[in-house]
N, C-alpha and C positions, 0 to 999 in steps of 0.2 A: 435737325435734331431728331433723333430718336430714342422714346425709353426702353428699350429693351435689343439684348444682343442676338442676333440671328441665333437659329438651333445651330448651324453649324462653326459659326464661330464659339458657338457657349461647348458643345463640344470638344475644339479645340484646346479650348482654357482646360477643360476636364483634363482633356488627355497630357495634358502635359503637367498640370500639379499633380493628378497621381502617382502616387509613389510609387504604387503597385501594377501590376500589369498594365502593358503597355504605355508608363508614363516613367518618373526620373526617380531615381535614386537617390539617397537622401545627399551626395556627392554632387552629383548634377544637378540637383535643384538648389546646393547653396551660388552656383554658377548661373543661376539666371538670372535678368536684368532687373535690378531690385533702389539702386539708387538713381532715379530718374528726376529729368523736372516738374513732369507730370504728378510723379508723387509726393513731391517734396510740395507743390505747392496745396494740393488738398490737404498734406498734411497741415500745412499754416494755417490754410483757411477753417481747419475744421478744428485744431488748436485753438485760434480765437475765438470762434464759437463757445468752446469749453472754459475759455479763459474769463471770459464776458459772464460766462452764468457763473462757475467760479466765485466773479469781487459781490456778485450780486447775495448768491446766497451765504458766501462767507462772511460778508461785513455784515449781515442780520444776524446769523443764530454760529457761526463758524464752522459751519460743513462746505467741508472741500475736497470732490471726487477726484479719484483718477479718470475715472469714466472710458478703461479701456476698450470696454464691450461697444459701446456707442460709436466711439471714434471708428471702431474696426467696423460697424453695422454701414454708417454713414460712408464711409471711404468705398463701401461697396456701392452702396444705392446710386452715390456723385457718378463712377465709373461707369454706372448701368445706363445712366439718363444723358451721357456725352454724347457726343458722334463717332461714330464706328472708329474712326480715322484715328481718336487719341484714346479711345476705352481699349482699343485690342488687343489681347490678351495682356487683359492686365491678373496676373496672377496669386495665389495666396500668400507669397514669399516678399510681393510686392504691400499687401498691404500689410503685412506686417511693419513695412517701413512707415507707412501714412502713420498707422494709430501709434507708433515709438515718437514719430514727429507731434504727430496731436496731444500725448500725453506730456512731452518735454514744454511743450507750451500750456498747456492748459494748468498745470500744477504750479506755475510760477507765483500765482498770488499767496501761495503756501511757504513754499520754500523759499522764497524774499523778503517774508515777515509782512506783505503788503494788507493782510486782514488782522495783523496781532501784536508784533511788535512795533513797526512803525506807526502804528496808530497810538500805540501805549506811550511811545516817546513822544508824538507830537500833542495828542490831546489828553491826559493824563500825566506825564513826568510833568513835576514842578521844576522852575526856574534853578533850584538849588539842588535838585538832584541830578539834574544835566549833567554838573559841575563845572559850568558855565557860567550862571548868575545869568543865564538870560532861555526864554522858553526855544525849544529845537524848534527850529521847522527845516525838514531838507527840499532844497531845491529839485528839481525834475531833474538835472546832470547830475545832483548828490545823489539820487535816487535809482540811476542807470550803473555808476560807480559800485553804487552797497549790493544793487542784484546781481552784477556779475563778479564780486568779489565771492558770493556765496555760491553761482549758480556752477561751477565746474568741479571744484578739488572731489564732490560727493562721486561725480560720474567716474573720474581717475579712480579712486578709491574704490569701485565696485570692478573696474575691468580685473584684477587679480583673482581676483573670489569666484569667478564664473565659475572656471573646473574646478573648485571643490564642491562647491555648493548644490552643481545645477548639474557636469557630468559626473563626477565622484560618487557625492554622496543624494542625489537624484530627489533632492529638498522636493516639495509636492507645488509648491509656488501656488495655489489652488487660482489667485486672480487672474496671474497667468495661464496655467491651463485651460482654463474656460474658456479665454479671451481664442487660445489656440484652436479650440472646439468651437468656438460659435465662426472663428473664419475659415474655418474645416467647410463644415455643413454651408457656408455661403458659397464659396467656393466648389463643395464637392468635391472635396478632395478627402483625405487621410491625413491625421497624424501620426507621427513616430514613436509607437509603443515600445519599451523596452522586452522584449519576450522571457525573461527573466520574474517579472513584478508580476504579480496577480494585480489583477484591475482593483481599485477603492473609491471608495467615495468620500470625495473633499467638499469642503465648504468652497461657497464663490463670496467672496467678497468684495464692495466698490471700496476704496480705500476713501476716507478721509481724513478730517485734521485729527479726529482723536480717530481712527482708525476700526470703526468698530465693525465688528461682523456681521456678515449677512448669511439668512439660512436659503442657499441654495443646491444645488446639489448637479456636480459633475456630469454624474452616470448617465444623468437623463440627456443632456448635449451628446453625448457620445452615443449614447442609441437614435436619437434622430441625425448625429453622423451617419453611423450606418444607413440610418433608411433613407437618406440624400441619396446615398450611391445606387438605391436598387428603382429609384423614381426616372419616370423617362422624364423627354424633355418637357412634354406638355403638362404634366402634373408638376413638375420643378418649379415651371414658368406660375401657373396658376398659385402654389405658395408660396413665391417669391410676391406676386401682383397681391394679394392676401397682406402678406407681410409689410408694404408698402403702404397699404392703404392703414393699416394700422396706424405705419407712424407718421402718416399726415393727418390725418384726422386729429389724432392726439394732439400733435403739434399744433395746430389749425384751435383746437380748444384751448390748448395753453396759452396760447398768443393773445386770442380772443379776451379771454379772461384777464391777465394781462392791462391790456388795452383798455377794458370796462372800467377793472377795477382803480385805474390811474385817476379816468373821470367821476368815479363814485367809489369813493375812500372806504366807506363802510362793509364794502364787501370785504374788505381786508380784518375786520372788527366785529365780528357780528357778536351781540352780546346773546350767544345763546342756553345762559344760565342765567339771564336775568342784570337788570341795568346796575344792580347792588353792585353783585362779587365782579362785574364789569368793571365797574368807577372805581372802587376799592382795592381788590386782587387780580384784575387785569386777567378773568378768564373770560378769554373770547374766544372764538374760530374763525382759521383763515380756511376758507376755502379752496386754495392755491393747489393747483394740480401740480405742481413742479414739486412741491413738498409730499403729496403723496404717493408721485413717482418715485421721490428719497424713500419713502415709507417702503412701496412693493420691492423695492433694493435691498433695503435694509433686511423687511422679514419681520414677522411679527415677534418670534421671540426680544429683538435689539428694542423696537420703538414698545414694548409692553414695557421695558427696564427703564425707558426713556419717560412715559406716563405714570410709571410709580415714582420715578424720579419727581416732575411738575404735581402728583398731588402731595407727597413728603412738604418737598421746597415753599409751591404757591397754596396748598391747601391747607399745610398743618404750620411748620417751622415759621414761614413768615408772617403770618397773622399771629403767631405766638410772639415772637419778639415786636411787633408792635404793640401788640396788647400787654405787654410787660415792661414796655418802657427801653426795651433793648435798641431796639431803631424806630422813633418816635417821628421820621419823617412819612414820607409820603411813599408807600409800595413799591414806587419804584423809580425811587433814589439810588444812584451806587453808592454813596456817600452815608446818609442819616436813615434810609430807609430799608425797607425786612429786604430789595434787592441785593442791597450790599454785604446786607447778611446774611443771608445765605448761600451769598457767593464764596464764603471763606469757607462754609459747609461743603461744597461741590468741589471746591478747591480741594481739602483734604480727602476726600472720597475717591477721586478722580487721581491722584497723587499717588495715595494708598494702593490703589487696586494695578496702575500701571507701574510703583514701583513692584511690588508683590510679584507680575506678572513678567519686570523685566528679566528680574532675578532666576526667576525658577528658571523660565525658558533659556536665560543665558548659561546660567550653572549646569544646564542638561544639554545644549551646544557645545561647551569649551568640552564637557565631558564626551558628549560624542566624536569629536576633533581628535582627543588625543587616545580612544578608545580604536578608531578609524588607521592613527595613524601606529599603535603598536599592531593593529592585523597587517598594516602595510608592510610592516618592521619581520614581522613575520614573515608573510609570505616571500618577502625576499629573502631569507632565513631561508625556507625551505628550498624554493630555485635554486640559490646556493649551493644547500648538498645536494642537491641532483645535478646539480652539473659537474660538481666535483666528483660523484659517483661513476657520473659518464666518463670522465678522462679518467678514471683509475680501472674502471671493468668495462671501458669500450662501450656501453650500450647505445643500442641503436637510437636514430631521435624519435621514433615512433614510439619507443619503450620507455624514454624519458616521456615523453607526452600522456604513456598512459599510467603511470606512475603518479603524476600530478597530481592535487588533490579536487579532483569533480571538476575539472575544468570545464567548460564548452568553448567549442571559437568563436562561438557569438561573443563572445564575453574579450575578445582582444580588442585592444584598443587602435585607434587611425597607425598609431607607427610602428603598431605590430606585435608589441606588449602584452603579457597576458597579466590578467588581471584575476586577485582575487574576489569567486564565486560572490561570497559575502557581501564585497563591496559593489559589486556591478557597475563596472564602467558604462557610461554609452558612449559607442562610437565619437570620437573627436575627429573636427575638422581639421582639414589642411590648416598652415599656418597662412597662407597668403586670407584667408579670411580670419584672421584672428587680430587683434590689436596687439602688436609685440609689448614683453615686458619691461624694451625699453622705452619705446611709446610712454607704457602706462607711467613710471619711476620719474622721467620728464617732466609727465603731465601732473603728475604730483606735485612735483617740484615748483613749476610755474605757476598753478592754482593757486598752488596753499601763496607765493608769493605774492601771484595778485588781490588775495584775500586780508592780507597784511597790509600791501598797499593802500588798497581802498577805504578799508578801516583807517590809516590814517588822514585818507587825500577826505573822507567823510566827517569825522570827529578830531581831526588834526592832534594833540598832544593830549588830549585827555583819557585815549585809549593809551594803553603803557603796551609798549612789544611785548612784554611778557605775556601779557593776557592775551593778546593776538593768538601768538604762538601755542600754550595752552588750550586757547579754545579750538583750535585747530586741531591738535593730538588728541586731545578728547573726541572731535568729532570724526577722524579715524576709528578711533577705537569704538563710539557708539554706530556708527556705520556698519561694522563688521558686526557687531551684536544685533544690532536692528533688523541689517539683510535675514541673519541668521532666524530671528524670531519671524519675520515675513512671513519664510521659506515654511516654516516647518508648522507657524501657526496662522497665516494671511493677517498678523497683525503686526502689522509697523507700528510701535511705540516711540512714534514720533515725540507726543505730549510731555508720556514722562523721560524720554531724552532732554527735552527741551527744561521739564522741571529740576532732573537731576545733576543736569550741568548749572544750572542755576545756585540749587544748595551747594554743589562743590567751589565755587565761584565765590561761594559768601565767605568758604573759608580760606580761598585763594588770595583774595583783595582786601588788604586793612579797611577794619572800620574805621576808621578816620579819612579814607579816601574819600574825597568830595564827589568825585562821578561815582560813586560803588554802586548804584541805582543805573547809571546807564550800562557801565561795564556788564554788569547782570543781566540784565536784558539783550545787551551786544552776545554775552558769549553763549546764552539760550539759542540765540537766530541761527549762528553757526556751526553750534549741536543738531540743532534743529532740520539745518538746508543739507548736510554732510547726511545726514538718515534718509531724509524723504528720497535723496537725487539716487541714491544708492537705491533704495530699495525700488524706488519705478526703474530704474534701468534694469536691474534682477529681474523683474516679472515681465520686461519687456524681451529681457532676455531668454528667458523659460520660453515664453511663446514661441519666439523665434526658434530653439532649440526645437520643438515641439512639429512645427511645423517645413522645419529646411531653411531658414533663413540664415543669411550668413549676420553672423556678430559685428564683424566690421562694421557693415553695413548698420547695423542696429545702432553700435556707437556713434557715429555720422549721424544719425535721424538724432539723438539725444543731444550731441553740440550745437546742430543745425535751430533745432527747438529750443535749447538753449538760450542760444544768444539772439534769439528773434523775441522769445520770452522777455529777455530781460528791457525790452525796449517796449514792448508792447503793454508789459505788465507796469513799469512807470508810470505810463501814460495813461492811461486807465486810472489807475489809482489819484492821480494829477485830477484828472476828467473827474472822477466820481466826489473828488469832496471842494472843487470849484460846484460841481450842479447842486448839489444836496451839501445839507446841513450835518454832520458827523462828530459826535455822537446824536442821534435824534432815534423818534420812537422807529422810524424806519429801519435804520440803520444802529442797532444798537452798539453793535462791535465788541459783544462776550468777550472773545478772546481775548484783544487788548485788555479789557480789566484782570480777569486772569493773569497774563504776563505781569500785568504794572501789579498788581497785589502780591503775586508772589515775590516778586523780589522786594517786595517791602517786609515781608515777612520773610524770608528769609538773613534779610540783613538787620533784622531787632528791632524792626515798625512793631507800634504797637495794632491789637486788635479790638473791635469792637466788643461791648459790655457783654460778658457771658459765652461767648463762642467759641471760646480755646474749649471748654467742656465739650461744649456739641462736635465741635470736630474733631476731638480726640477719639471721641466714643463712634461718633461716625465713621473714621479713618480705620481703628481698629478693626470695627465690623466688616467692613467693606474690604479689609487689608486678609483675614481668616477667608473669606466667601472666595476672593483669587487665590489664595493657596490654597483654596479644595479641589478650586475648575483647573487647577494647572497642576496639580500631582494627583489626585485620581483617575485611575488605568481607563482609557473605555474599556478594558474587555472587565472590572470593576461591576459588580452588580448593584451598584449607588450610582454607578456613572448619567445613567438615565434621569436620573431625577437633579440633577446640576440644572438642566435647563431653568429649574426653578428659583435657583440661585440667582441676583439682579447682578449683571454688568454695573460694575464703579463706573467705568467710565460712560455706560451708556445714561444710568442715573444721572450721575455730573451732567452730564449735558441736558439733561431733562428739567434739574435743578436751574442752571444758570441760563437755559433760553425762558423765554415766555412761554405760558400753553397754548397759544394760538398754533404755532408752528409745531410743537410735540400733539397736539389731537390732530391735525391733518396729518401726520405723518401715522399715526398708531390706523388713520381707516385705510390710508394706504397698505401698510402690515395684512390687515384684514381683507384686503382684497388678495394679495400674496397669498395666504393661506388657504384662500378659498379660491384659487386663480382657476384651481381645472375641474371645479365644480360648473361653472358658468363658460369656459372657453376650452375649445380642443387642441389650442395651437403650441401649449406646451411652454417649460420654460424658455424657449429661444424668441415664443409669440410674450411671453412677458416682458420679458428685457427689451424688445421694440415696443410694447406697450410703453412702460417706464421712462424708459430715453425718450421718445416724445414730448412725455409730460414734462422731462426736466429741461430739453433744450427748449422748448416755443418758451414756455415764461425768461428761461436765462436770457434767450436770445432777444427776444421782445424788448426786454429790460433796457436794452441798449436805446430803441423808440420811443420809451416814454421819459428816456432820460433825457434823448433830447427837445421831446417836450414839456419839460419841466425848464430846459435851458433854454429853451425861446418864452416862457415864459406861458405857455395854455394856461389858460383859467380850468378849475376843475375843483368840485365841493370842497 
């Protein structure tokens, strides 16, 4: 064993991702050897990883990352600490494949409803809303059946959209990009600038289940891009060893912690406002490093929206309805207590603000689609009479070319095509690296049927084809809209996909239908998995675009993660509620209530004393605040002060977890802001920071789950 690659093997690796002198072309580097066994299996291994922290931190508070950056950090470090004999040149085109594997698996506990919906069915639907007269529970086969009914049609559905989205109309994908740049700068290598575009600055965000933003910022990767390449090998080596020791350490404390806190519960609880509003309102702190690595992800602006959130919910609104008689149970009842009440609050808020947001951002997509597509209508309008000009008055092709309007040849496309200025094509790949259209129209075809099937081999007659079918088309169609919002804003509006196919559903399935409470829940999942699948394979595909990676290949790492996901993530979920107790204070599983409440509200449940007021008022406010962040201009001299405006969703979620877990996350924020006051290593030394803290606890989680299954005694 050795950790580190000789200078001139590390050389090697250099000279050949280079794009630019003396290394490959963005042509010949989609030609290098990029689907291996070697990578496919880190990818698994470092998928379950993410997978495991994932059920961990999703079934507490329902944050669930893509965690592209990490996977892509890790996939380096594994290669660096092998033996020469299987690290060699393992290249940047290469791990592109790992982290598109590691993301297809680690997002599974998201996109198979395993932190939300299937818990809403098994420990929340009643008997008679089944439409069974008897309580769900799906077996571990019924449970492999339902995630691979969901886990494909979204991948099919995104391969179409590449070239508009990613070469066409050159979406910023910002998660993407980043992920492209932090494996740039590992590598040493370059990415493929369009020479066209003036350089921006995009937001980085880790995606999750509500999807919210993180304040990071691009430019800065991309200038420590640059200064990779001008570093010899012994300073390279020396930041890379630097780099390393961060994210052991970090690790090594999160594990730790972890560990401790399994034997000594109270670190998870410290009452540090006092035993009162402890026993009473349930404000405590966790001191959990994995949640303040979420925190330095996030960015102080999200988790400041997330702690005005928890004082609103746990400081003002739910000691008001208890003290009013509104929910006279216990704090933190979902049922009789101010929990449950103000879960209908966050619900409308969270609702509000991601319908609000889906709209605008999709009304200024379909409009930019077909704005896009009369310049196209155009410009071949124009070709037209030039060519026509040419066979009437002979001109030469040089005169036709200068005739054109501002063309460049940079600006033609792989088949030779020129393309309008405006539009900016980037170079496309050969077709042998492309997934053909009729691949994809197959692949469609077959999903969506295995998706039908499974639905019925799972709920047998009580789902009705129509619904199947429906929910299907809808999740086409929010896929396309979702990618689109990704691309253009790094937020998948997974949530209110998932809410909006919901109310369309209430008015789809008669009220008198006896399952309308499952069917609503079924056709959210599949709203649901059709957005998330689509939009992680998009950013996976930016990256790769980004850096030379062939798509194929991309697609391959996305089936492969797939269907390893879908078995893995079962079993897991199987595992986690045999070991522990679900719903419990540990395990609370927000989302599931969420799902299970709104479909009771949307299908004419009634709501608790008083709340339709608060969440109207709440809904409206929070519904005005996203229509300001989302149609004021930045170049707008109001734009600056938005920041001040709270994230709905990020409130909602502030609302509907505990504060234990929003104040570790808000000192995380804090450390974020203040990252390059106290450390010189930059955003790429943060993001190794962070991932530390989030995988040792994730990963740990796995250790004391099995010690809680043998049974350890522990306070």
């Amino acid at each position: 064993m050795t950790s580190e690659v000789p200078s001139s093997s590390q050389d090697q690796t250099r000279q050949q991702n280079s794009p630019n002198g003396g290394g490959n072309t963005y042509l010949e580097k989609l030609a290098l050897p990029q689907i291996t066994l070697r990578s496919a299996l880190v990818g698994l291994l470092i998928g379950s990883i993410i997978l495991i922290s994932n059920f961990q931190f999703g079934l507490q508070t329902g944050w669930v990352s893509m965690m592209s950056l990490p996977a892509a950090l890790l996939a380096f470090a594994i290669f660096k600490i092998l033996p020469i004999s299987l690290a060699r040149n393992f290249t940047d085109v290469e791990n592109v494949f790992v982290q598109s594997v590691a993301v297809a698996v680690g997002t599974g506990p998201l996109c198979y409803g395993l932190i939300g919906i299937i818990p809403a069915m098994e420990k929340f639907m009643t008997s008679e809303e089944s439409g069974t007269g008897k309580q769900l529970t799906l077996s571990l086969s019924q449970l492999m059946v339902w995630s691979l009914g969901l886990g494909l049609f979204g991948v099919f559905f995104a391969i179409p959209l590449r070239k508009q989205v990613i070469v066409k109309e050159k979406l910023p994908f910002p998660s993407g990009s980043a992920t492209a740049t932090l494996i740039s700068v590992l590598h040493g290598t370059e990415i493929f600038h369009d020479k066209e575009e003036p350089h921006e600055k995009v937001s980085v965000v880790d995606p999750e289940e509500s999807r919210t933003p993180v304040v990071e910022e691009q430019d800065e990767l991309t200038q420590q891009s640059s200064k990779s390449q001008l570093l010899s090998v012994e300073e390279e080596k020396e930041e890379y060893d630097s780099n390393i020791r961060s994210l052991v350490v970090t690790f090594i404390v999160s594990a730790t912690y972890t560990v401790i806190s399994f034997f000594i519960p109270i670190l998870k609880q410290i009452p540090i406002f006092g035993s009162y509003l402890s026993t009473n309102y349930l404000w405590n702190f966790q001191p959990s490093p994995a949640y303040i690595g979420q925190g330095i992800i996030m960015g102080l602006p999200t988790v400041t929206y997330m702690l005005f959130g928890a004082i609103l919910g746990w400081g003002i609104l739910a000691p008001l309805s208890q003290k009013m008689g509104w929910a006279p149970g216990k704090i933190d009842d979902w049922i009789h207590g101010g929990q449950g009440w103000i879960l209908w609050i966050s619900l409308s808020v969270m609702i509000s603000d991601s319908l609000v947001s889906f709209i605008v951002v999709s009304t200024k997509s379909i409009y930019k689609v077909f704005d896009n597509y009369r310049e196209d209508r155009s410009h071949d309008h124009v070709l037209e009479l030039l060519q026509q000009n040419q066979r009437e008055h002979l001109l030469l092709p040089d005169e036709v070319a200068s005739t054109s309007s501002n063309e460049d040849p940079s600006s033609s496309t792989f088949d030779g095509k020129k393309s309008n200025s405006n539009i900016k094509y980037a170079t496309e790949v050969p077709p042998k690296h492309l997934v053909s259209t009729k691949v994809s129209v197959i692949g469609v075809i077959i999903s969506s049927l295995i998706c039908i099937v499974s639905l019925k081999v799972v709920f047998g007659t009580v789902i009705p084809i129509y619904a199947a079918l429906a929910a299907i088309i809808l999740a086409m169609f929010f896929s396309i809209l979702g990618v689109r919002a990704l691309g253009e804003t790094d937020l998948n509006p997974v949530s209110g996909i998932g809410k909006l196919s919901q109310l369309i559903f209430a008015l789809i399935v008669p009220n008198d239908h006896p399952a309308r409470i499952l069917i609503n829940l079924v056709a959210g999942g599949v709203a649901e998995a059709g957005a998330q699948q689509a939009g992680d394979l998009m950013q996976d595909l930016k990256t790769g675009h980004l850096i030379g990676a062939s798509p194929k290949a991309q697609f391959v790492a996305q089936i492969l993660g797939t269907l390893y996901s879908v078995v893995l993530s079962s079993v897991m979920y199987k595992v986690y509620n045999s070991v522990y107790q679900i719903p419990s204070d540990m395990f609370r599983i927000p989302t599931a209530v969420i799902w299970i409440d709104c479909s009771r509200l949307v299908t004419g449940q009634g709501l608790p004393p008083h709340v339709q007021e608060f969440a109207i008022v709440f809904g409206v406010i929070f519904g005005v605040i996203s229509l300001l962040k989302n149609t004021i201009s930045p170049k707008s001299q109001y734009h600056k002060y938005l920041v001040y405006l709270p994230s709905g969703v990020a409130v909602g979620i502030g609302i509907y977890n505990t504060p234990n877990f929003t104040l570790a996350r808000f000192i995380g924020g804090l450390i974020a802001y203040n990252w390059r006051h106290f450390s010189s290593k930059g955003k790429i030394g943060m993001i190794i920071f962070s991932s530390g803290l989030v995988l040792g606890e994730g990963l740990f989680s796995g250790f004391t789950m099995l010690l809680t299954s043998l049974g350890v005694k522990h306070w």
